[in-house]
C-alpha positions in Angstrom: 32.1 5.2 -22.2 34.1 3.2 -19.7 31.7 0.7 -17.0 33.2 2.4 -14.2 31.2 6.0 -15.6 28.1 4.2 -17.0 27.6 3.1 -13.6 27.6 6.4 -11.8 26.7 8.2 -14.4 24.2 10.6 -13.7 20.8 11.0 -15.7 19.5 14.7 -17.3 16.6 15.8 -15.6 15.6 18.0 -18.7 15.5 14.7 -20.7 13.4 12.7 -18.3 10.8 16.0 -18.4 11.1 15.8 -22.8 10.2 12.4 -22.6 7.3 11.9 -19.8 5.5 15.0 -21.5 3.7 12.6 -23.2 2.0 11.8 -20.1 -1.7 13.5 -19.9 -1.9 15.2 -16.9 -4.9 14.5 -14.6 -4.4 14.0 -11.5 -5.3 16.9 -8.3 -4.2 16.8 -4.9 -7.4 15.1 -3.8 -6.8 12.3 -6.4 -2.9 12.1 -5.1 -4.7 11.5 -2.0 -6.7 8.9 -2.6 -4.5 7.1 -4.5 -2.3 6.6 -1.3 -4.9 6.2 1.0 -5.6 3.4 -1.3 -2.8 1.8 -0.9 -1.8 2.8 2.7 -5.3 1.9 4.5 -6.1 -2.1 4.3 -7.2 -4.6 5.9 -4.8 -3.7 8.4 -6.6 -0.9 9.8 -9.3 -3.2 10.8 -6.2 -5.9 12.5 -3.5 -4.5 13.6 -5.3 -2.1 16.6 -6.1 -4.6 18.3 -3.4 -7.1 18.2 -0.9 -4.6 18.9 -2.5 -3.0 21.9 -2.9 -6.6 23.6 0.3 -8.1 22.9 2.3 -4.9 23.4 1.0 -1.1 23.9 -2.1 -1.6 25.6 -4.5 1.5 25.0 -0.8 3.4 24.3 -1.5 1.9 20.9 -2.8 5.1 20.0 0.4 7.2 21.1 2.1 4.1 18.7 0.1 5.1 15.9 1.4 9.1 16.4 4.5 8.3 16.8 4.7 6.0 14.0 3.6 8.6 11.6 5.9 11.3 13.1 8.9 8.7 12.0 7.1 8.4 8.6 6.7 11.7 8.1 10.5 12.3 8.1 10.4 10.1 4.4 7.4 11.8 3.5 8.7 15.1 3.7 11.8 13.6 1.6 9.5 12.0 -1.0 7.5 15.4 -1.2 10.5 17.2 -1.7 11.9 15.0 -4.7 8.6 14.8 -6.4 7.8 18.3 -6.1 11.7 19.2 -7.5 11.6 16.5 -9.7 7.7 15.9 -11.5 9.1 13.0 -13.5 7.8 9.0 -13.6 9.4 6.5 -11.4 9.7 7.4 -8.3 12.8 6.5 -6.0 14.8 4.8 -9.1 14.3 8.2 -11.1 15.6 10.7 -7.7 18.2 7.6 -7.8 19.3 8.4 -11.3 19.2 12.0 -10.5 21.1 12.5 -7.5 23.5 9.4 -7.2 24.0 7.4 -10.5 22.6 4.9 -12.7 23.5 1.7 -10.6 22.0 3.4 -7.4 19.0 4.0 -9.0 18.7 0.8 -10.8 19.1 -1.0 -7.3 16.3 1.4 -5.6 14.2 0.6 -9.3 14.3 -3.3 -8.5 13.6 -2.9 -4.5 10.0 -1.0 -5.2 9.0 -3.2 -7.8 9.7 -6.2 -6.1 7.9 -5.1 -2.6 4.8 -3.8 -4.9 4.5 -6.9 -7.3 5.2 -9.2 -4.1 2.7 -7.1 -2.5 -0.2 -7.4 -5.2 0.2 -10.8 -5.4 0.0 -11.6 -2.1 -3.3 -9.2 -1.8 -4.8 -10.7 -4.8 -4.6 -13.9 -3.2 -5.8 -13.2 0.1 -8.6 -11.2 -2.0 -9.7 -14.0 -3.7 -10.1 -16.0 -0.1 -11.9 -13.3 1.1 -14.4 -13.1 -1.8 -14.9 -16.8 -1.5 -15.2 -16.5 1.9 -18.1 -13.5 1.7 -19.7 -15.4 -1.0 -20.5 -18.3 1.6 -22.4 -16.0 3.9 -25.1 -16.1 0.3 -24.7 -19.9 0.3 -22.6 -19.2 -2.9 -19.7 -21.9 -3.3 -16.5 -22.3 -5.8 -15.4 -25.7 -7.4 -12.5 -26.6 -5.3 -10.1 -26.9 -8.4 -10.5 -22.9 -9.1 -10.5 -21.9 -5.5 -6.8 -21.6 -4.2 -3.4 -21.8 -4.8 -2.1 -24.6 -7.5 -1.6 -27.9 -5.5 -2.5 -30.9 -7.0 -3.0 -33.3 -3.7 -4.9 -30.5 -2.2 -7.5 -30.6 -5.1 -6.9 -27.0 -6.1 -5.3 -25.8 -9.4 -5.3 -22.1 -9.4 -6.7 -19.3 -7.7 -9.3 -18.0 -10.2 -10.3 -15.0 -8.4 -7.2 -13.7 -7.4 -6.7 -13.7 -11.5 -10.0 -12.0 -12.5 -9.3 -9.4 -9.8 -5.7 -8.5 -11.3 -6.7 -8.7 -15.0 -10.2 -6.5 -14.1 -8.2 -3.2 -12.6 -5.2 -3.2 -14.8 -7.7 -3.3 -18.0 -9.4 -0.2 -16.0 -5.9 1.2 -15.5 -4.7 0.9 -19.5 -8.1 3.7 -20.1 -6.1 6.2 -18.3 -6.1 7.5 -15.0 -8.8 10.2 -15.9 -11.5 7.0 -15.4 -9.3 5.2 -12.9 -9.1 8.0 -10.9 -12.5 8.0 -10.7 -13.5 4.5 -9.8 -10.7 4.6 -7.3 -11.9 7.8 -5.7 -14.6 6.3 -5.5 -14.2 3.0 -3.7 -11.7 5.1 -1.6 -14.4 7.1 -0.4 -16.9 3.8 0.4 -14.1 2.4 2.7 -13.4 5.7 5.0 -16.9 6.0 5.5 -16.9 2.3 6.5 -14.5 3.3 8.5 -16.0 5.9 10.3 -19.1 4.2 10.5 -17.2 2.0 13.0 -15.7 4.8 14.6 -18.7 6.7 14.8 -21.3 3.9 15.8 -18.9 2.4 18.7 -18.4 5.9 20.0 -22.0 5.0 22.0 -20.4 1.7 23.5 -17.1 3.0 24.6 -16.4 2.7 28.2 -13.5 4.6 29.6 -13.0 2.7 32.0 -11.2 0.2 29.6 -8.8 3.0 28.8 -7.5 2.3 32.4 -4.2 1.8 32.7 -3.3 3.5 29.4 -0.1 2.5 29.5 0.0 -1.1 30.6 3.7 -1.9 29.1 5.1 1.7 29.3 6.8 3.7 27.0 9.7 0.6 26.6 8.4 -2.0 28.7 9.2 -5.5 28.5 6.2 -6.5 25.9 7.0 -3.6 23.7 5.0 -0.3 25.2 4.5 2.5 22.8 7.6 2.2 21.2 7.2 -1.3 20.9 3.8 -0.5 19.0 4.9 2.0 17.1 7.8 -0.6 15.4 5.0 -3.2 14.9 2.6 -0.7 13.6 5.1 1.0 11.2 4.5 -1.0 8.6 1.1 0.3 8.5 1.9 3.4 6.9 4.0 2.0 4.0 2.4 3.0 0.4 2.5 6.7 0.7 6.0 6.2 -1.4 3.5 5.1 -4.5 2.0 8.4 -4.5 5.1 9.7 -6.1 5.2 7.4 -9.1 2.6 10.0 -10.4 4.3 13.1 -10.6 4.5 13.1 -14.2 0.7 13.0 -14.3 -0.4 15.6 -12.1 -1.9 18.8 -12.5 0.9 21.5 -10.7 3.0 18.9 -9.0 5.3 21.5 -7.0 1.6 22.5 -5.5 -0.1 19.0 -5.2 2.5 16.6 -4.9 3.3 17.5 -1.2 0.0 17.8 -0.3 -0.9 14.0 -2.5 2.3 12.9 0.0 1.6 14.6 3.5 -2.2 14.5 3.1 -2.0 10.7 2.7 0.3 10.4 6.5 -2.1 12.6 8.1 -5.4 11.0 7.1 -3.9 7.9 7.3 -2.9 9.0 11.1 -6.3 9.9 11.8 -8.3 7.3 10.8 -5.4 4.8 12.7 -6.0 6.5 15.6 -9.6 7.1 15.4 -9.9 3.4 15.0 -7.1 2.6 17.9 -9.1 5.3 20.4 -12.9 3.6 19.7 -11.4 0.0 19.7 -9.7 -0.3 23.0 -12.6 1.6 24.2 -15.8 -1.2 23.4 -13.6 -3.7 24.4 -10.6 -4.6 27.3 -7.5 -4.2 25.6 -6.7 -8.1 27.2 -9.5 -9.5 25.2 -8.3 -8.2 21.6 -5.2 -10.6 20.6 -7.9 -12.4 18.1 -7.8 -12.6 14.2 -10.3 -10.2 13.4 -10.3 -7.3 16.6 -12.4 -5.2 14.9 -15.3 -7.7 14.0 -15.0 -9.3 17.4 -15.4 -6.0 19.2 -18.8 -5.7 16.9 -20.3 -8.6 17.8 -18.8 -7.9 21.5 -21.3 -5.2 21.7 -23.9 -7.0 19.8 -23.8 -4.5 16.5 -23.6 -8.1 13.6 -24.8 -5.4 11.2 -21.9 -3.6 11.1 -19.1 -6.2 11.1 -20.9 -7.7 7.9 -20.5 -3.7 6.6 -16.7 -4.4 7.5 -17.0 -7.1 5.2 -17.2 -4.7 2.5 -14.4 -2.7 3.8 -12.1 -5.0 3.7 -12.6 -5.4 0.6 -12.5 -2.2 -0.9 -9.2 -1.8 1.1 -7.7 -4.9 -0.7 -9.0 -3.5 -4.0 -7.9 -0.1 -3.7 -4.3 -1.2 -2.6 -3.8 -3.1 -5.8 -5.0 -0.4 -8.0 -1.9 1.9 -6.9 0.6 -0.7 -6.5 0.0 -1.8 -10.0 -0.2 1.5 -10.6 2.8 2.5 -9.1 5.0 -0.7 -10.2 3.7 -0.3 -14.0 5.4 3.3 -14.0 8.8 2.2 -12.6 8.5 -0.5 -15.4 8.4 2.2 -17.8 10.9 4.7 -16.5 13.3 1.8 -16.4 12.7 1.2 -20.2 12.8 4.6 -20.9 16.3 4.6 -20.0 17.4 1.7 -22.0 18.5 -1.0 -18.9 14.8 -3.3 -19.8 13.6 -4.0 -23.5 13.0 -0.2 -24.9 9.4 -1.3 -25.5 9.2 -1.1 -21.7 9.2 2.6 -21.6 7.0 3.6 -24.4 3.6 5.0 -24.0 0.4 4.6 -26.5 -2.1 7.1 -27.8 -3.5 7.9 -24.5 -0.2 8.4 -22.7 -0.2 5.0 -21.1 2.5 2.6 -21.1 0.7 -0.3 -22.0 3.4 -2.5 -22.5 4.9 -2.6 -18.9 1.3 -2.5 -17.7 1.1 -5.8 -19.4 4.2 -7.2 -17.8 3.4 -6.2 -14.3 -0.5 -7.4 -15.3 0.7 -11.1 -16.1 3.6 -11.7 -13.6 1.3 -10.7 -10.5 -1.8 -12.7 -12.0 0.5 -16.0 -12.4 2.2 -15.5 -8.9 -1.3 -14.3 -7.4 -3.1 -17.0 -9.4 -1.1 -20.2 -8.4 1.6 -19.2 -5.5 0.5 -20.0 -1.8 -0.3 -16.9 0.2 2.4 -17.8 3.0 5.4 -18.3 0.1 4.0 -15.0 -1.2 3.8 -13.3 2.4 7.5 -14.2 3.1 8.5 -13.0 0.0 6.9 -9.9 0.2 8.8 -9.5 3.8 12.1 -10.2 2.3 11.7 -8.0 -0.6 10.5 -5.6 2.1 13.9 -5.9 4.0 16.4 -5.5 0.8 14.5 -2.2 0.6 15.1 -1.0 3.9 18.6 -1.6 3.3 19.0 -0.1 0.2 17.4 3.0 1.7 20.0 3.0 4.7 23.1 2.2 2.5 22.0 5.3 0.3 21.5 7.7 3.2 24.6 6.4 4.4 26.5 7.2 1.4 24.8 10.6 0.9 26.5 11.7 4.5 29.4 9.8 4.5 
């Protein structure tokens, strides 16, 4: 076979559905849902309200949020279409395969798992920071040489945490997703109702008369206005895509797969806005261009108790996001192996349907890079691998209508 046809040659889908039979399927709609709320709601959710509505939508942060999601929900509905057609592992770089050729799908492959590694390692170390950081408040302290990024003159050698934390959920994640769907579900669970313990507790300490103007920049004014939020917050709804590196593990994908996919946007949605509507509520939208808006709104209103519950939020939401980026990154691994273009050990699976091997890989690139990169070289990365995605998504839609 000549280059020129390897290279758009286009994979069987009956032999992608022989081989990922070996997959045990697990997973409902409720666990599709969790998995990409995991991965969808961070520490973000607890951020990015506040600092958008003071620097560009004002209280129209929570029209940025709709609006944001209506975009989103455009690729959802794509995603939720593939998977549902197409129950197979890996995601965009299998429909890629599918529907335009082997070098279009090897390019989409490489974008994911670049943005999701990038992405775990820069959680993992910010995790670790955190932990550290929540440890202090119990007068618990690190040696300096395990505490942070490696850099000699600084004193630090590696990032210790950040290590432990990578290693400790993908050893939960080679047992299978019937247990990892459990412990996920359940930390899932812990930080929504963190979350609407804020939402409901600063109900009683809204004042509407901070709602006032509502639209402070406009729809396009010259700080942003809704539009303007709705670009900054966009970002916030990026993850849902991992929820469709499971499809070869799910209980009647053509059933759950769109609602794993949609469900994710629309919870997602709600909790953004709930969060956006009770936020710029306790507190002048003018006062909120801080670090932490949602802890400084708490102590605003004198309720310490439950910014040290966000605490434990933030957390979780930093956990939960690794868990189905490594997840969703260890599957693409495998479905790139599967098809002979990595090492063929790549894309084999063990006794319990797992493929262990890319697990590993993913497991001990992300713990070096999370374990000894600095955060900001890992941020930019992330923003860059982030940006070659984007355009690989408009250069295939581009092609697909041209």
């Amino acid at each position: 076979m000549s280059l020129g046809s390897r290279i758009f040659q286009r994979e069987k889908l009956d032999r992608y559905l022989e081989t990922d039979k070996k997959f045990i399927k697990t997973m409902s709609a409720v666990d599709l849902i969790s998995l990409g709320i995991g991965a969808v709601i961070g520490t973000g959710i607890f951020i990015l309200p506040g600092t958008v509505a003071a620097t560009k939508a004002g209280p129209g942060i929570i029209l940025s949020f709709i609006v944001a999601a209506i975009v989103c929900s455009t690729s959802a509905m794509c995603y939720a279409e593939f998977a549902s057609a197409l129950p197979v592992a890996g995601s965009a770089y299998s429909y890629g395969n599918l529907v335009f050729g082997e070098v279009i799908g090897w390019v989409l492959g490489w974008a994911l798992i670049l943005e999701y590694v990038l992405a775990v390692a820069a959680v993992s170390s910010a995790w670790g920071a955190y932990f550290q950081s929540f440890l202090k408040g119990f007068h618990i302290n690190f040696p300096t040489a395990i505490s942070g990024p490696f850099n000699p003159a600084g004193g630090t050698y590696g990032n210790v945490i950040a290590i432990i934390i990578v290693l400790l959920i993908s050893w939960m994640l080679s047992y299978g997703m019937r247990s990892s769907t459990r412990v996920n579900n359940t930390i899932v669970f812990v930080k929504i109702g963190i979350i609407l313990l804020f939402i409901v507790v600063g109900l009683f300490y809204v004042k509407p008369s901070n709602w006032h103007p509502f639209l402070p920049y406009g729809w396009i004014g010259g700080h942003g206005g809704v539009f303007g939020g709705a670009a900054a917050v966009f970002f916030a709804y990026l993850g849902f895509d991992a929820v469709s590196s499971s499809a070869a593990e799910v209980k009647d994908p053509k059933k759950n797969m769109p609602i794993g996919i949609i469900g994710t946007l629309i919870v997602a949605t709600v909790l953004y806005v709930g969060v956006s509507i009770v936020l710029t509520g306790m507190v002048s939208y003018t006062k909120l261009d801080v670090a932490d808006p949602v802890a400084f709104a708490l102590q605003f209103v004198q309720l310490n108790w439950v910014a040290g519950i966000i605490s434990i939020g933030a957390l979780a939401g930093m956990f939960t996001m690794m868990v189905t980026m490594i997840y969703s990154s260890s599957r693409l691994i495998y479905s790139i192996g599967r098809d002979g273009l990595l090492p063929q050990f790549l894309g084999k699976l063990d006794k319990r349907g797992n493929p262990r091997n890319s697990l590993t890989i993913v497991t001990v690139i992300i713990a070096i890079m999370g374990g000894f990169v600095p955060l900001d070289q890992l941020t930019s990365l992330f923003i860059i691998a982030s940006v070659d995605r984007l355009s690989v998504c408009i250069l295939r839609d581009y092609s697909a209508t041209a």
